[in-house]
C-alpha positions as CSV (number, residue, x, y, z in Angstrom):
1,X,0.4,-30.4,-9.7
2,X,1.2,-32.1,-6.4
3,X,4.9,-30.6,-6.5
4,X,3.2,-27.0,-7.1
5,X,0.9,-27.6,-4.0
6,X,3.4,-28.2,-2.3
7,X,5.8,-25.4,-3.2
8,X,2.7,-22.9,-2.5
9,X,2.6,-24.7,0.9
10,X,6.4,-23.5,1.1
11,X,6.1,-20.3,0.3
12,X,3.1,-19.8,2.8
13,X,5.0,-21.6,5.8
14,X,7.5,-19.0,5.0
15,X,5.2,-16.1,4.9
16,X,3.5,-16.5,8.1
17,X,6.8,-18.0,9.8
18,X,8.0,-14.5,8.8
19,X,5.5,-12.4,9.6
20,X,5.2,-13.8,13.4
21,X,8.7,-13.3,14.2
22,X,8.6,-10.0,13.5
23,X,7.2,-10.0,17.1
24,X,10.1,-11.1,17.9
25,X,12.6,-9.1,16.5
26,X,10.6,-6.1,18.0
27,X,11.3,-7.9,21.2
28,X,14.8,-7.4,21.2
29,X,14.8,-4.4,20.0
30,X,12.6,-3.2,23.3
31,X,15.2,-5.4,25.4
32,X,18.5,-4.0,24.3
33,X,16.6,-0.4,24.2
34,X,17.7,-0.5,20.5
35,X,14.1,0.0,18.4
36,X,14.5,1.7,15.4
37,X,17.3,-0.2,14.5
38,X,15.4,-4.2,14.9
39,X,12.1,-2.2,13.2
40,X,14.8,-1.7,10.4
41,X,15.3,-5.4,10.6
42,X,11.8,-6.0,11.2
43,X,11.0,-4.3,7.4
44,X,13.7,-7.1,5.9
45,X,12.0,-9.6,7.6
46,X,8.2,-8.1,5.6
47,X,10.2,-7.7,2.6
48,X,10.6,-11.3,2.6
49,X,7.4,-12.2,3.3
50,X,5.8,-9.6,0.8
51,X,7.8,-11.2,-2.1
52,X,7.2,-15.1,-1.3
53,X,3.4,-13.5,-1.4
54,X,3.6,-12.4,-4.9
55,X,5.2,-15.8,-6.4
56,X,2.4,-17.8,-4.2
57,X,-0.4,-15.5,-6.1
58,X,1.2,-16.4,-9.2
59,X,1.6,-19.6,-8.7
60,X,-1.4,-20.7,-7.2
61,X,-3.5,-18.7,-10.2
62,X,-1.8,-21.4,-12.4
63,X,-3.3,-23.9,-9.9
64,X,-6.9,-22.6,-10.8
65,X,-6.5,-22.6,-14.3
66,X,-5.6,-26.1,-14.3
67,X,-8.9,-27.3,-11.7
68,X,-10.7,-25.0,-14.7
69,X,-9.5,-27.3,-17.3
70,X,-9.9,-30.9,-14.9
71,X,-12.9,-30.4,-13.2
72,X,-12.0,-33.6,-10.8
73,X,-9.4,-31.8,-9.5
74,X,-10.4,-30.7,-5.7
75,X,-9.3,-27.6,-5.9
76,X,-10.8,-26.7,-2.2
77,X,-8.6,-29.6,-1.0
78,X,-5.3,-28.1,-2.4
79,X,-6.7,-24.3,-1.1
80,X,-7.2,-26.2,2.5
81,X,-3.8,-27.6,2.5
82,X,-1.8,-24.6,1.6
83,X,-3.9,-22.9,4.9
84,X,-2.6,-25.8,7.3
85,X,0.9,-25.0,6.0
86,X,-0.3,-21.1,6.9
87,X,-1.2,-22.5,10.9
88,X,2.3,-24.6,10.7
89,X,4.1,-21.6,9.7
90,X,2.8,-19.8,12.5
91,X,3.5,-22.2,15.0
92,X,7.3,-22.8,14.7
93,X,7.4,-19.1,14.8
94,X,6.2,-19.5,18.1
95,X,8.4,-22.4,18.8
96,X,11.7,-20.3,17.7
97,X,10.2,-17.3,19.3
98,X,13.1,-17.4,21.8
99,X,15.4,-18.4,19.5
100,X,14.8,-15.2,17.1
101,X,14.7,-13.0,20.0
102,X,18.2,-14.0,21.5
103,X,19.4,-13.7,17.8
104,X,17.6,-10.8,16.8
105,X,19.4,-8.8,19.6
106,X,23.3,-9.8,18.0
107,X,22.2,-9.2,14.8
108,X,20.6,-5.5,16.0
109,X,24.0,-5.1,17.4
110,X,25.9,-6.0,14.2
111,X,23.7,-3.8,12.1
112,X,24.9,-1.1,14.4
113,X,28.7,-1.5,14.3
114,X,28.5,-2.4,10.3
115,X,26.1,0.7,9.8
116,X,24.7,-1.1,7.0
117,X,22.7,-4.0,5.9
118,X,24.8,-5.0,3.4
119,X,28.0,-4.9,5.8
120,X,26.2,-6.7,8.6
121,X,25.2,-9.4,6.3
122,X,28.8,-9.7,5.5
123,X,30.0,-9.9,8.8
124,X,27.0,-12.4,10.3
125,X,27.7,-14.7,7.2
126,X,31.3,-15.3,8.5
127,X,32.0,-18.8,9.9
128,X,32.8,-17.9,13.5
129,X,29.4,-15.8,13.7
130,X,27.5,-19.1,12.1
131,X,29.1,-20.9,14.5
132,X,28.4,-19.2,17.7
133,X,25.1,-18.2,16.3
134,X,24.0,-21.8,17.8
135,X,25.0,-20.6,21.5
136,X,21.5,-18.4,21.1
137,X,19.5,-21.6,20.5
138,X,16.4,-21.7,23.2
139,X,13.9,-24.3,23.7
140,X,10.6,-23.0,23.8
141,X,9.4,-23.4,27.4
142,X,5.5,-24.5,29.1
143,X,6.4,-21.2,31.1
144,X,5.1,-19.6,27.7
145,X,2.0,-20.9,27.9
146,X,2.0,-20.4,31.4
147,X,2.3,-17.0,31.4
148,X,-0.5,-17.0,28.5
149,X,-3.0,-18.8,31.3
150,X,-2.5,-16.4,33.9
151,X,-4.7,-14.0,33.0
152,X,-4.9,-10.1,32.2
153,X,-4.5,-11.0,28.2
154,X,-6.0,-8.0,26.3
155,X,-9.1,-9.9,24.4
156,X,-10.4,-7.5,22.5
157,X,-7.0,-6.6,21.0
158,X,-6.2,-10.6,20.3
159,X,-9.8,-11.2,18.8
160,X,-9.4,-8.1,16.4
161,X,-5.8,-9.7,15.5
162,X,-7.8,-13.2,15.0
163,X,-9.7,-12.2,12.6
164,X,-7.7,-9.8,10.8
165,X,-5.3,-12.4,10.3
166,X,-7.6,-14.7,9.2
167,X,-8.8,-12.0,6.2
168,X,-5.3,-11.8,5.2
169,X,-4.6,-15.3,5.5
170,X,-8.0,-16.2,3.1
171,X,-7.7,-13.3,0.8
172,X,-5.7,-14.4,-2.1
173,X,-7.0,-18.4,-1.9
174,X,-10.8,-16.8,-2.0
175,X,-10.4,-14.4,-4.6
176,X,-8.9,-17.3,-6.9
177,X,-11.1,-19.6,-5.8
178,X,-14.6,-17.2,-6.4
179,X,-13.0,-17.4,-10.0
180,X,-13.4,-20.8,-10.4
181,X,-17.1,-20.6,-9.2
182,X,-19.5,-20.4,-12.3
183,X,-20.6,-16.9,-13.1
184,X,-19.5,-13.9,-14.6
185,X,-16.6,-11.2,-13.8
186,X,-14.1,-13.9,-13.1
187,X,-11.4,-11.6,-13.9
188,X,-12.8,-9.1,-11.4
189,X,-13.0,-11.4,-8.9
190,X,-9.1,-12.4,-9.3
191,X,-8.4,-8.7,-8.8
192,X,-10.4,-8.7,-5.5
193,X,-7.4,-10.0,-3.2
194,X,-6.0,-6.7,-3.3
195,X,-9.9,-5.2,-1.8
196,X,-9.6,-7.9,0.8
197,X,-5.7,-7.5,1.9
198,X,-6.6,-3.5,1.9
199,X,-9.2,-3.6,4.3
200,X,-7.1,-6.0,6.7
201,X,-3.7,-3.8,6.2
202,X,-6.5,-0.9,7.4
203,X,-7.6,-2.8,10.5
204,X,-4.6,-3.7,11.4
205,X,-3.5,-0.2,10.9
206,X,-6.1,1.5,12.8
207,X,-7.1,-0.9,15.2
208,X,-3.9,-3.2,16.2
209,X,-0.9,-1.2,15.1
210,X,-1.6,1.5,17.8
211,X,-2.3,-0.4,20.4
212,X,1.1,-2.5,20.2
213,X,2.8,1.0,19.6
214,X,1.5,2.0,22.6
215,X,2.2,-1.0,24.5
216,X,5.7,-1.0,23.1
217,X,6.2,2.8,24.2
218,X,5.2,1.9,28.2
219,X,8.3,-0.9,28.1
220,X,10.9,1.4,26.6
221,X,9.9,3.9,29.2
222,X,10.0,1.5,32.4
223,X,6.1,2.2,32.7
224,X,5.8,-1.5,31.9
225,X,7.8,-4.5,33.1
226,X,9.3,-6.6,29.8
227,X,7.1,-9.4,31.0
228,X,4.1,-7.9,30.8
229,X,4.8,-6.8,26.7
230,X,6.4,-10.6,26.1
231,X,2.6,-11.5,27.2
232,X,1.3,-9.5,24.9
233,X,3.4,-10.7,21.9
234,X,2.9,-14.2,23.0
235,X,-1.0,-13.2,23.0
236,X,-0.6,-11.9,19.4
237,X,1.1,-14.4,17.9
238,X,-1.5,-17.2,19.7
239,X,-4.3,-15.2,18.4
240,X,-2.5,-14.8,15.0
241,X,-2.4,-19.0,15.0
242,X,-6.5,-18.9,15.8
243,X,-6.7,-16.5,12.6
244,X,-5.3,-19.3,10.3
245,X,-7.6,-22.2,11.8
246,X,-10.6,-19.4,11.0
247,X,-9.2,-19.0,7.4
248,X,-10.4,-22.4,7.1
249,X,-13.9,-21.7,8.0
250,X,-14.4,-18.7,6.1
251,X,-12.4,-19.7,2.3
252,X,-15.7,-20.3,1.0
253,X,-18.2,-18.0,2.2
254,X,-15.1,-15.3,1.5
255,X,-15.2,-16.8,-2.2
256,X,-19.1,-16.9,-2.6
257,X,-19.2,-12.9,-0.9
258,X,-16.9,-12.1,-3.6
259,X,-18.3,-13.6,-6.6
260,X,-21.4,-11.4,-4.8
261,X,-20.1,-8.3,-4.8
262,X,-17.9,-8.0,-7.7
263,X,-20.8,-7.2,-10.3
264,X,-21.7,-3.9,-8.6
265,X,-18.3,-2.4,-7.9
């Protein structure tokens, strides 16, 4: 069971890794004027992340089943673990952040001589790309966390992302785990995840999503200096890390509200 722990863990490095650097990728799409095309890129990047999240649901309901059938199994142990590798995920994003933002721009630029994903992939996959794909490797910088203590930060906007991220982040692990609690509906309370994702994929949609939009719209117009919406990202993604450290708080009241509210829905 270890080596499934730890593939989970995988999986959720992965997804979060993924998710952050979307930030980036947007980044250089603002910076070489070239949106649409890295939000193009940007969708690969989700696709990747939403199909490591279906084989991590799978795979950590078998984890369940097994702490069902060994009660001496900690189960919230192995839950707490794969949410660490969640925050660690999130936090070499932010190391590569200027990394996959000097890349991001060649590979924008690829996709729009090749005209195709498929075509770029063939052409970035070629040795002398690999190779000079290296020249774009940044160290991440104290400036970035410099520029983070200067003030000016929207606060509302990086709470709302906190705890967003955090509901997303807990979802799956709470529903699975508010099946292992004694009770009824178990199998209603496994279906929950999708409830909880929902209502952060509608915050985020409603609340977050605009603002950035927004924000994004005032760079590519000049009305805002690139600094100012490289802040803002750095914000995000800082306030995205805070939302996995919260995860950790709230995996068990999440599980216990479930196994709540499943009986009258």
């Amino acid at each position: 069971m270890t080596e499934r722990i730890v593939l989970i863990s995988l999986l959720t490095l992965i997804i979060h890794s993924a998710e952050t650097l979307s930030y980036a990728v947007r980044m250089a799409g603002i910076r070489s004027g070239k949106l649409a095309i890295a939000l193009s890129l940007t969708g690969m990047i989700v696709l990747i992340s939403r199909t490591s999240n279906i084989a991590q649901g799978t795979m950590t309901g078998k984890v369940v089943d097994f702490a069902k059938k060994h009660l001496e199994y900690n189960l919230v142990g192995s839950f707490r673990i794969v949410l660490a590798a969640a925050a660690l995920g999130t936090l070499l994003a932010i190391a590569l952040y200027p990394t996959i933002t000097a890349l991001a721009g060649r590979m924008v630029s690829h996709l729009e001589k090749a005209g195709s994903v498929p075509k770029m992939i063939q052409n970035v996959l070629r040795v002398d790309v690999i190779q000079h794909s290296f020249y774009h490797f940044r160290m991440p910088k104290w400036e970035m966390v410099q520029r983070l203590r200067a003030g000016g930060l929207p606060k509302r906007l990086m709470i709302m992302n906190c705890f967003v991220t955090a509901i997303y982040t807990v979802g799956v692990l709470a529903a699975l785990y508010a099946t292992f609690l004694p009770g009824q509906y178990s199998i209603g309370a496994s279906q929950s995840s999708g409830l909880i994702n929902g209502v952060a994929t509608i915050l985020l949609t409603l609340l977050i999503d605009p603002q950035v939009a927004l924000l994004t719209d005032k760079a590519l117009s000049k009305k805002a200096k690139l600094s100012s919406i490289n802040k803002v990202f750095g914000a995000l993604m800082f306030s995205r890390f805070c939302g996995t450290l919260l995860a950790q708080i709230i995996l068990i009241p999440a599980a216990y509200w479930i196994k709540t509210i499943v009986p009258y829905l």
